[in-house]
C-alpha positions in Angstrom: -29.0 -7.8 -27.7 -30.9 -9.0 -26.7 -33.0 -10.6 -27.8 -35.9 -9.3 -27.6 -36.2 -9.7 -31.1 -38.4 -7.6 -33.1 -38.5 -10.2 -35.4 -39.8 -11.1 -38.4 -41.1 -7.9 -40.2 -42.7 -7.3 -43.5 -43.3 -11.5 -43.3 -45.7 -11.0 -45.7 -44.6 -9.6 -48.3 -41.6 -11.5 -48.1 -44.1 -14.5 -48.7 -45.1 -12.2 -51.8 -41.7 -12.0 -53.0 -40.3 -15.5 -52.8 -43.6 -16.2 -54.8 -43.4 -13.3 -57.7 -41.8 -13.3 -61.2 -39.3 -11.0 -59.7 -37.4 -14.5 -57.4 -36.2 -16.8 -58.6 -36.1 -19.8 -56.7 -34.6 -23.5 -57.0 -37.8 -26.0 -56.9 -38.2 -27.4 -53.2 -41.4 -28.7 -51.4 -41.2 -30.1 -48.0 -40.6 -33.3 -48.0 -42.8 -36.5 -47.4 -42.1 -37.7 -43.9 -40.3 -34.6 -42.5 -39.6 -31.1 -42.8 -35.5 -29.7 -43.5 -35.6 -27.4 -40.6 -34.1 -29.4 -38.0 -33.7 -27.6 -35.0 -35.5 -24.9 -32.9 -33.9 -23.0 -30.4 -34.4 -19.8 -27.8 -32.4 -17.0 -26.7 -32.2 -16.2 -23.3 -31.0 -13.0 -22.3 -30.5 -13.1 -18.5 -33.3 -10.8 -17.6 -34.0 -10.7 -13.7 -38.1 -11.1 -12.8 -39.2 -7.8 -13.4 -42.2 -6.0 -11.7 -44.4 -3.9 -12.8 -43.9 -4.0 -16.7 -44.9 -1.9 -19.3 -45.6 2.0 -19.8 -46.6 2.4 -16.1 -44.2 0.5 -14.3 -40.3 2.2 -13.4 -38.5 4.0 -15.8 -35.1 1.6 -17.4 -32.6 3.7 -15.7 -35.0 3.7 -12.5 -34.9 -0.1 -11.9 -32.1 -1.4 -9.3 -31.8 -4.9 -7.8 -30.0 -6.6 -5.1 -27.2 -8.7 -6.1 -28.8 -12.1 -5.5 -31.7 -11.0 -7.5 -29.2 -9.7 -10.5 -27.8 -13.6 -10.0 -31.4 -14.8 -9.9 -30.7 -15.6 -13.8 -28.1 -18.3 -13.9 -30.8 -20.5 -12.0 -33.3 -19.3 -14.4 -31.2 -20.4 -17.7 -30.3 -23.5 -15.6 -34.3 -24.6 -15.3 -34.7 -23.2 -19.1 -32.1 -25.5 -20.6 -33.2 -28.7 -18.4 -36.5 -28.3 -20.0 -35.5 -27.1 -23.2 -33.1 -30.7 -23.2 -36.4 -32.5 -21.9 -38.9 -31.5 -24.8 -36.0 -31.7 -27.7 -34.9 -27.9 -28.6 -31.9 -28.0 -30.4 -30.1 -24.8 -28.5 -30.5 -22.6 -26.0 -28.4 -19.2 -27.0 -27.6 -16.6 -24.4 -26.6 -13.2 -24.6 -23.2 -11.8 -23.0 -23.4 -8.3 -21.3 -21.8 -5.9 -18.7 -22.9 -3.9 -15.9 -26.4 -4.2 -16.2 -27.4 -3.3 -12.5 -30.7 -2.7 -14.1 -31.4 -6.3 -14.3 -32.1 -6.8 -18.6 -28.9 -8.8 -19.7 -27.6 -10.4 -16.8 -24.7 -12.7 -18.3 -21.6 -11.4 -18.3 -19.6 -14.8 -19.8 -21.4 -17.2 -21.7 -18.8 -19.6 -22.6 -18.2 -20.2 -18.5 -22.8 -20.8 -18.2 -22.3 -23.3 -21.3 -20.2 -25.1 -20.1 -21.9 -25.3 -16.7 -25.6 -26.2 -18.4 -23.5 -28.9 -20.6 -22.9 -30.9 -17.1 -26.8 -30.8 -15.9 -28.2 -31.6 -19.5 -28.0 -34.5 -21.7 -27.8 -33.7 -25.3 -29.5 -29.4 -25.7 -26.4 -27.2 -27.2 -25.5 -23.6 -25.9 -25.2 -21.0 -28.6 -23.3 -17.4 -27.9 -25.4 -14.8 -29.2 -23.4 -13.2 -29.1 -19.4 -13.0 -27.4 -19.5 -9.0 -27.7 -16.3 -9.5 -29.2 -14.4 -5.5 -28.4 -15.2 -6.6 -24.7 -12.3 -9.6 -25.3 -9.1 -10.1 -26.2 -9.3 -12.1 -29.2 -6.8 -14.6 -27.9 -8.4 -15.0 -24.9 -11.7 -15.7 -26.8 -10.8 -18.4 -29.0 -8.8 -20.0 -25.7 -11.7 -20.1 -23.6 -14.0 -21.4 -26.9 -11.7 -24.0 -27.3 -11.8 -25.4 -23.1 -16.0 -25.2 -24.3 -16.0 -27.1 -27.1 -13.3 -29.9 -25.7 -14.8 -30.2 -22.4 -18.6 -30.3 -23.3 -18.1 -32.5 -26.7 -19.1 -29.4 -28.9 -22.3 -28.6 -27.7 -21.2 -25.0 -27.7 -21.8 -23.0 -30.6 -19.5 -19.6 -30.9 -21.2 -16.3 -32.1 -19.7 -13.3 -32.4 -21.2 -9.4 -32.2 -19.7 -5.8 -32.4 -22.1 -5.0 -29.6 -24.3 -2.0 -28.9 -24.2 -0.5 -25.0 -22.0 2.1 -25.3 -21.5 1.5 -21.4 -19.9 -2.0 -21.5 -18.1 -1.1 -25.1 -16.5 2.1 -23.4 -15.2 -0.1 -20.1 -13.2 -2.4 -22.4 -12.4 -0.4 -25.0 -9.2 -1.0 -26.8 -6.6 1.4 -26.0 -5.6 2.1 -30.0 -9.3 1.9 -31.3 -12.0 4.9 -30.7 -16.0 4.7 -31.0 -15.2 5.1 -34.5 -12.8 2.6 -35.4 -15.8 -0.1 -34.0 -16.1 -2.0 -37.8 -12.3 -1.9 -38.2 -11.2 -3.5 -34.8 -14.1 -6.4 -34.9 -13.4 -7.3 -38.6 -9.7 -7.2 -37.2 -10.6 -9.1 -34.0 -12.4 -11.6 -35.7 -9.7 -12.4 -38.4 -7.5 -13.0 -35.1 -9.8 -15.4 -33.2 -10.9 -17.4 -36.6 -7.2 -17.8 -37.2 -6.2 -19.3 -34.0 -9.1 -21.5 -33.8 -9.1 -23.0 -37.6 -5.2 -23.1 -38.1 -2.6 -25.2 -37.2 -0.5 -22.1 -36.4 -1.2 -18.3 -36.8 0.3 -15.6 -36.9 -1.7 -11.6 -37.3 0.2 -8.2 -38.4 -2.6 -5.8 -38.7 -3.8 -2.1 -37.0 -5.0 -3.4 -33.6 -3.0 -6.3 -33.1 0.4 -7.7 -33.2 0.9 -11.2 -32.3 3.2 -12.0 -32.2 5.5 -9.0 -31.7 7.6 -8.8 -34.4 11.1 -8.8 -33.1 9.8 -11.1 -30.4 12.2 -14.3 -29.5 11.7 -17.4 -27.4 14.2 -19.4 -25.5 16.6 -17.6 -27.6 15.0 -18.0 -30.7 12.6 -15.9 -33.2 9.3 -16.2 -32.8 6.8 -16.2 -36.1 3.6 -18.3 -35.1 1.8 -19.4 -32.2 -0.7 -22.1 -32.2 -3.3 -22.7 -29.9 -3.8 -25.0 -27.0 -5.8 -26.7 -27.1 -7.6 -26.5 -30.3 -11.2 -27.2 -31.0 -11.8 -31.0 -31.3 -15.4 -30.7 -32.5 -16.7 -27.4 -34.0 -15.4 -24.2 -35.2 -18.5 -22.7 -36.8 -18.8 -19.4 -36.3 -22.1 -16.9 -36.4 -23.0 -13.7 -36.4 -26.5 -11.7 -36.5 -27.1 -9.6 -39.8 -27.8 -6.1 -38.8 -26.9 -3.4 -41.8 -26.8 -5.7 -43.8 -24.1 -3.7 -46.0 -22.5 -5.4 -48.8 -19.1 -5.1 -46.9 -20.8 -6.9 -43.8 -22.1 -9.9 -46.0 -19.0 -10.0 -47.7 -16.9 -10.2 -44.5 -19.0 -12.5 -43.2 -19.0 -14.8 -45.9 -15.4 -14.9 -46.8 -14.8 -15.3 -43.4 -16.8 -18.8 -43.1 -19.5 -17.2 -40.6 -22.9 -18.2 -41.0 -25.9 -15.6 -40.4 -28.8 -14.7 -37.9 -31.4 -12.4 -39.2 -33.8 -11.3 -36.5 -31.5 -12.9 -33.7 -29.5 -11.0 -31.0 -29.3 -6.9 -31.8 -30.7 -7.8 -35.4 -34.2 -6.8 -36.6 -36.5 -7.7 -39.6 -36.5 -11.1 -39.0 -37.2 -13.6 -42.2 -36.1 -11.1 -44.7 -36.7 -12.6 -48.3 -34.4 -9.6 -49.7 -31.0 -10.4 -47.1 -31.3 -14.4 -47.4 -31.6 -13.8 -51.2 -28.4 -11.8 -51.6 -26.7 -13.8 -49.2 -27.7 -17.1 -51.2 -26.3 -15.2 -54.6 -23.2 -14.2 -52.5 -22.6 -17.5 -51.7 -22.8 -18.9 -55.9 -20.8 -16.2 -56.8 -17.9 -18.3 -54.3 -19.1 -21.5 -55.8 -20.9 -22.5 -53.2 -24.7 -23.1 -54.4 -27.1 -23.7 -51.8 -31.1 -23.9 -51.1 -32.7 -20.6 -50.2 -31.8 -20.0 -46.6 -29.0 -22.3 -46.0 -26.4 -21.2 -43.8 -28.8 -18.3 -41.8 -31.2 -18.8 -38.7 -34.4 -17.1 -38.8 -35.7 -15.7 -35.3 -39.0 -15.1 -34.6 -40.9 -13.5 -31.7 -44.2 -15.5 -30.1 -46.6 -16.2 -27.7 -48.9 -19.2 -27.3 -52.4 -18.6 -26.1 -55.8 -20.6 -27.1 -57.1 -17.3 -29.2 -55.1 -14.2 -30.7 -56.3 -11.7 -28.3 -55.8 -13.2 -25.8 -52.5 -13.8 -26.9 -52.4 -9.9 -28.0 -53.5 -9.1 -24.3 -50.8 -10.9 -22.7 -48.0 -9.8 -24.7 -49.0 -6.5 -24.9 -47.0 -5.6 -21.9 -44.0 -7.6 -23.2 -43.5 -5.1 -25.8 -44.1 -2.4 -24.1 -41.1 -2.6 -21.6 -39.1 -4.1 -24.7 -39.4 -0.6 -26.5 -38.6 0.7 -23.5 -35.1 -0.4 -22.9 -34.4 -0.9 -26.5 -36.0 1.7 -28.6 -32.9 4.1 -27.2 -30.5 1.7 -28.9 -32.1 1.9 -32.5 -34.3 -1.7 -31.7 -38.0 -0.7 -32.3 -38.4 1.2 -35.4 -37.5 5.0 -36.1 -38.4 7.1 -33.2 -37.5 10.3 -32.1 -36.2 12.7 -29.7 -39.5 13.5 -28.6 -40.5 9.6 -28.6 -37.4 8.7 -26.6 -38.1 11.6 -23.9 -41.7 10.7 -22.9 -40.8 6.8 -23.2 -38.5 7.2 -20.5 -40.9 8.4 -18.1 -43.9 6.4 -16.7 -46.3 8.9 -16.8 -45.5 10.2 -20.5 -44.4 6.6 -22.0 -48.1 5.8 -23.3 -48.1 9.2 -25.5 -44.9 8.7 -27.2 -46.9 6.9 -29.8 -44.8 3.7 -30.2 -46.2 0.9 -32.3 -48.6 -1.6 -30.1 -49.5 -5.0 -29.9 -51.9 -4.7 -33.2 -49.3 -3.7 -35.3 -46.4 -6.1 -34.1 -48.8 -9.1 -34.8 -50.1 -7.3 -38.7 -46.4 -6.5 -39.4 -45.5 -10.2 -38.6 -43.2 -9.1 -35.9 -44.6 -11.6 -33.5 -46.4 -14.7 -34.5 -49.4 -15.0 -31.8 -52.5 -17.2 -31.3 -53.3 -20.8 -31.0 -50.3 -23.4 -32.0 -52.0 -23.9 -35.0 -51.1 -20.5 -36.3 -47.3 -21.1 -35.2 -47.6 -24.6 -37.2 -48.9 -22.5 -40.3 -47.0 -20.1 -40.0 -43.2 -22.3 -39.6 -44.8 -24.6 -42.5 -45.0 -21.4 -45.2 -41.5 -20.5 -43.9 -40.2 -23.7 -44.9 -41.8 -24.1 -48.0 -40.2 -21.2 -48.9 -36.5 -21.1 -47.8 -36.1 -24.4 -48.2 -32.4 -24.2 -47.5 -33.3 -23.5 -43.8 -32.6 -25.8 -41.4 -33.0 -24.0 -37.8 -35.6 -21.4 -36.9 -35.4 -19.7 -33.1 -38.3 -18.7 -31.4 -38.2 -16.5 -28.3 -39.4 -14.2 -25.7 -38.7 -10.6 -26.1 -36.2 -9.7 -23.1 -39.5 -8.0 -21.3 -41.1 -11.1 -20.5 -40.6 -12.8 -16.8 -38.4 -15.6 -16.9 -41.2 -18.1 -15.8 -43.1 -16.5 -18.6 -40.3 -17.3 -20.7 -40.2 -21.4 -19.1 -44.4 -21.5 -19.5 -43.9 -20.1 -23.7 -41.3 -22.8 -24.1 -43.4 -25.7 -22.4 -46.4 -25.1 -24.2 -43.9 -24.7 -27.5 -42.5 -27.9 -26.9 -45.5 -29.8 -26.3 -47.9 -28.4 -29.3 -45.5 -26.9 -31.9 -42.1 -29.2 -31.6 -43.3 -32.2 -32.5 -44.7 -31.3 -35.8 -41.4 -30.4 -37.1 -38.7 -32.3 -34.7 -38.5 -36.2 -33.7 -36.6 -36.3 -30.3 -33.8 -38.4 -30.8 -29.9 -38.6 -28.8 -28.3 -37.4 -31.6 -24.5 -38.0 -31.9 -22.2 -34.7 -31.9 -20.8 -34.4 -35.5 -17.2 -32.5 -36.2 -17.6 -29.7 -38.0 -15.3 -27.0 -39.6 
């Protein structure tokens, strides 16, 4: 998804939880001299500058845009990854989608922007969140992951998604694979791309795929594996963002050496005590014991402002055109018919009863206020998932982009430092 990341509900009572007889939790303070989480990042969706936002202003399916206004986005991910490098964010992700002539998720290929931002930045990594993975060949994935990570010395980060806009899924659809076959083909598609990128040589038999052909022969001789070329020199870390949730999706993920974001791209909820604890027993009962959190990234959505209402007043119209264009897709609570007919019209949108600013903020779906608050609030989180090491912070896809560049300024210069010591940091291998 976006991103617009209704992030971080029930933050409360997942405090509660960590803290009550019913968790059990290794002991972990913060640390003197330094806090574990490491990074902070943003997700940037490729949203154009959009008039006239909130209830009142077009309906989603209303808004059109010239083309250099539906390009007007690579600049702005451009000026948001120089000063994201400048202030000492860890990684700007960015989300891949198709068609979108009405000017929310302008990216189509997020591998080919990375690579670009790599060249006018220093030391800032580009995440994928997330390679709508039924929109590629699997192949053709991992190929052009590869040409990243090689030719920007892994500061690309690969993330993978089943996707949710049934317009761009439809376009590429597999020709063997129906609506209903979407869990099947991406746990298939993923097996595919993790195997040509992590092995030395790979072969895949399954529903979807063949590869290669069985029966096939080259320069006169069978062929039984391919191997990729070239292969990651840096990273093949792989994430994904937690939606159901399922047993069957943790399990995949896990087994599949893919680490989690909850509350990042199409996932909601945000720091969700009950997911990062059944993902940290997941991971002991594989023999892997970690801290509370490891392995996962915890999104958030914010907005800096010297009081909460102001704060309140100024995102209030934020959230408003993000339930527009994503309460359709299942990204703003239950709603209903009725709620989804008079949201799409102007003059109806502000009856259809959707939660408002007030609420966001109590549920702690958005973190607002004075940087003290955001300081308070990141401090809590870490004392209690002390396993996690990167937090992302964002702007629902609603706000302007220069809204977006202001948040991330005033982030940088009263939040960061408290948490993060700019440093060049050396780019590590990892598998």
């Amino acid at each position: 998804m976006v991103s617009g990341l209704p992030l971080t509900r029930r933050y409360q009572s997942a405090l509660w939880f960590l803290k009550s007889q019913h968790f059990n939790q290794k002991t972990n303070t913060v640390m003197a001299g330094g806090f574990v989480i490491k990074d902070f990042s943003t997700l940037f969706v490729g949203q154009v500058h959009h008039d006239n936002l909130g209830f009142d202003g077009p309906a989603v399916m209303d808004r059109r845009y010239e083309d250099k206004d539906l390009a007007a986005p690579l600049q702005s991910a451009e000026q948001i990854a120089v000063l994201m490098d400048r202030l000492g964010f860890g990684t700007l992700w960015l989300a891949e989608h198709h068609f979108q002539r009405e000017g929310y998720e302008c990216i189509p290929n997020v591998l080919l922007l990375a690579t670009h931002l790599a060249s006018v930045t220093n030391q800032i990594k580009f995440g994928c969140g997330f390679n709508v993975l039924p929109t590629w060949h699997p192949l053709r994935l991992a190929e052009d992951y590869s040409m990243a990570d090689n030719l920007t010395k892994g500061r690309v980060r690969l993330g993978v998604g089943r996707g949710y806009h049934s317009r761009e899924l439809d376009a590429f659809r597999h020709p063997l694979a129906s609506p209903e076959d979407a869990r099947e083909l991406f746990e298939e598609q993923v097996q595919l791309l993790l195997a040509a990128l992590r092995e030395k040589s790979f072969s895949h038999h399954g529903r979807f795929y063949q590869v290669p052909p069985k029966g096939a022969t080259y320069r006169g001789q069978e062929l039984n594996d391919l191997t990729l070329v070239p292969k990651p020199q840096f990273s093949t870390e792989c994430w994904q963002p937690v939606v159901s949730a399922s047993d069957r999706a943790l399990d995949f993920m896990i087994d599949n050496g893919i680490k989690g974001f909850i509350g990042g791209g199409a996932a909601s909820g945000g720091a969700s005590e009950e997911i990062a604890r059944r993902w940290q027993i997941k991971l002991a009962e594989r023999g892997k014991e970690t801290e509370l959190g490891a392995d996962l990234i915890f999104g958030f959505s914010f907005y800096l402002a010297d009081t909460e209402q102001e704060a309140k007043k100024e995102g209030k119209l934020i959230l408003e055109e993000y339930q527009k264009m994503f309460a359709p897709l299942g990204f703003a609570g239950a709603v209903t018919d009725d709620q989804l007919h008079r949201l799409a019209n102007p003059l109806t949108a502000a009856t259809a009863g959707m939660s408002n600013i007030d609420d966001a903020v109590s549920s702690g779906s958005w973190i607002v206020g004075p940087s003290e608050r955001l300081i308070e609030t990141f401090e809590e989180l870490q004392q209690n998932f002390p396993g996690l090491e990167e937090v992302m912070v964002a702007q629902p896809v609603g706000a302007q982009p220069s809204t977006v560049l202001s948040q991330l300024e005033r982030f940088g210069e009263e939040v960061l430092p408290h948490f993060v010591t700019k440093s060049s940091s050396s780019v590590e291998v990892e598998s």
